[in-house]
C-alpha positions, 0 to 999 in steps of 0.5 A: 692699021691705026687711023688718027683723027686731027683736031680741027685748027681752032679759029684764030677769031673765036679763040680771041672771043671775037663773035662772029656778026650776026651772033654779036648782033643778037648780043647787042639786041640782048643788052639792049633789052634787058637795059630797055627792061631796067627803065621799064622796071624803074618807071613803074616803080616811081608810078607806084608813088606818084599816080596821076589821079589822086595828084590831080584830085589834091590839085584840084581841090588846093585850087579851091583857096585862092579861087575863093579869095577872088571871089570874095572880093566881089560876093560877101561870104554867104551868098558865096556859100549859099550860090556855090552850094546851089551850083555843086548840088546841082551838078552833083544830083544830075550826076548822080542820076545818071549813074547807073550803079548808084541810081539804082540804089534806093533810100531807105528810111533808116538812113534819113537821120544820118543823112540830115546829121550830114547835111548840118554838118555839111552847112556847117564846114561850107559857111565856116570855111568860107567865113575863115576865107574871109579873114585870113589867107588861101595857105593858112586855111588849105594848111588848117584843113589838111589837119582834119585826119588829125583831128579824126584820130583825136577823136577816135581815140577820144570816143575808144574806136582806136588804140595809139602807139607811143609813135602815133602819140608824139605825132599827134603832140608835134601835129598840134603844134604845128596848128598852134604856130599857124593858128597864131598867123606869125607867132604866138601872139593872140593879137594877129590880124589873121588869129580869127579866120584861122580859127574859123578854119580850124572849126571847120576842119572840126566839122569836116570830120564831123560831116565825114562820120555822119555821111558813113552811113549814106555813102554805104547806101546810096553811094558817094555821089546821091550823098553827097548831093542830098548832104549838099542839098540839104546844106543849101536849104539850111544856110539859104535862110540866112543868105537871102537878105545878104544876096538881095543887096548884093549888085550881080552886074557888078561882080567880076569875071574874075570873081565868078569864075572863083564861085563856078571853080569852087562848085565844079573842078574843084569839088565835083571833078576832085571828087569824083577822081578821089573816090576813084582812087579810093577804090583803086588804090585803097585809102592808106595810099591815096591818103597820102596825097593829102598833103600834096593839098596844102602845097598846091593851094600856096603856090595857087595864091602866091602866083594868084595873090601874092600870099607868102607864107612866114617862118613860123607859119612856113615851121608850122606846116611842117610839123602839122604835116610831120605829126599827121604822118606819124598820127597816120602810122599803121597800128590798130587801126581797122579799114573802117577807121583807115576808110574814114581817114581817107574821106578827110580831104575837104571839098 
């Protein structure tokens, strides 16, 4: 006897690829996921650029411009230096003591000549950065500072510690022009009434790198903080001297809210927190990304001053900072560069 088997009757709805409801609820949540995953994945991959701690230390750190131009309109340039001096270093040994990890470091004697070589350094870019300040605009001088890694790369090249490739060498021929059309405040004329602030600044984006290399060696001893506040402190005693006969005939009661708080931002959110977030990154991120924030910098302190001050910048100067900026990156490029050299590129942001 043959038995037969009948197919069961296809279901009209899953033949017409209909899921059942509970199945087309778990295809929904799946679609949902895996969107919800794409937006994840695109959210980390911008916060790869963009982390937040190195944004706040440049922001931070432009803020210093056009806070000090506020007080210079009350304090004369040395007892500005000398009074935001004594503030930072304070705060910065008392910080610094309470580290644990560099409290626990002790000084040792061969670290003392380095340690004075950057606490001349250190009074050297505070008094010419300040004295620049004074005699030409927030923007010029955040723009002259953030050529300092430039003027690193000159001079490792100059002194053999590194090797240029052809692109590192236009970016240093279009980066110089670029600090010609800014130093020349508006063209190329010598006569321009901020010619001499912006060569003040460009001195001390000199003696910034100057200050950079001599404290190599503190930092690797001590740590960031105790050298930073002994090169400041040593600074103050450097530049007090000339400071006290100017500071003596300076009327305090008379100086405006608006000018000391110019003075306390200078000395603490804008040099002890933006470094502290800095070195952070630093150790976080590593010196060739968080080098990049710098030019973040420059754009902050312009903003700062034309809300602040009122400062715009000109053509010239506005075509000047592009190239400055073009030739830093191209300069920055990764050739032959060692991680000492790259550590010390991304020490370059000013304080």
């Amino acid at each position: 006897m043959t038995v037969t088997h009948k197919r069961p009757a296809r279901d009209p709805i899953i033949g017409r690829g209909i899921l059942p409801d509970h199945e087309q609820g778990m295809h929904r949540r799946t679609e949902l996921q895996t969107a919800a995953n794409e937006d994840v994945s695109q959210v980390r991959r911008l916060t790869q650029w963009i982390q937040p701690v190195p944004l706040l230390a440049v922001v931070l750190w432009g803020g210093i411009y056009p806070g000090a131009k506020v007080g210079l309109r009350d304090i004369p340039p040395l007892s500005f230096t000398a009074g935001r001096l004594v503030l930072a270093t304070a705060i910065l040994m008392a910080v610094s003591w309470r580290s644990r990890t560099e409290s626990a470091k002790r000084f040792d004697r061969r670290i003392w000549w380095p340690l004075l070589d950057a606490g001349i350094a250190q009074a050297a870019f505070q008094g010419l950065l300040v004295a620049g300040l004074d005699r030409t605009t927030a923007s010029n001088s955040a723009i002259l500072q953030a050529v300092a890694p430039l003027l690193m790369v000159i001079f490792l090249v100059a002194s053999g510690g590194d090797r240029l490739v052809r692109r590192q060498w236009i970016g240093l021929l279009v980066g110089l022009a670029g600090v010609a059309l800014v130093v020349g405040g508006g063209g190329l004329s010598l006569d321009s009434r901020y010619l001499t602030g912006n060569v003040l600044e460009l001195a001390a984006a000199a003696a910034w790198v100057w200050y950079s290399l001599a404290v190599g060696p503190v930092i690797r001893a001590v740590g960031t903080l105790r050298a930073t506040g002994w090169s400041m402190a040593l600074a103050t005693v450097f530049i007090l001297p000339f400071a006290q006969s100017e500071m003596r005939h300076v009327a305090w009661t008379d100086v405006s809210w608006e000018a000391w708080s110019g003075l306390v931002y200078g000395a603490t959110a804008g040099m002890v927190v933006a470094m502290s977030l800095w070195g952070r990154s630093i150790h976080r991120l590593g010196p060739r990304q968080t080098m990049l924030y710098t030019y973040i910098e420059p754009c902050s302190a312009a903003l700062v001053a034309a809300l602040v001050l009122g400062e715009t910048l000109t053509l010239s100067e506005g075509v000047g900072a592009a190239l400055a900026f073009a030739g830093i990156w191209l300069a920055s490029a990764r050739s032959e560069t060692s991680t000492e050299t790259e550590q010390q590129l991304a020490t370059m942001t000013d304080g």
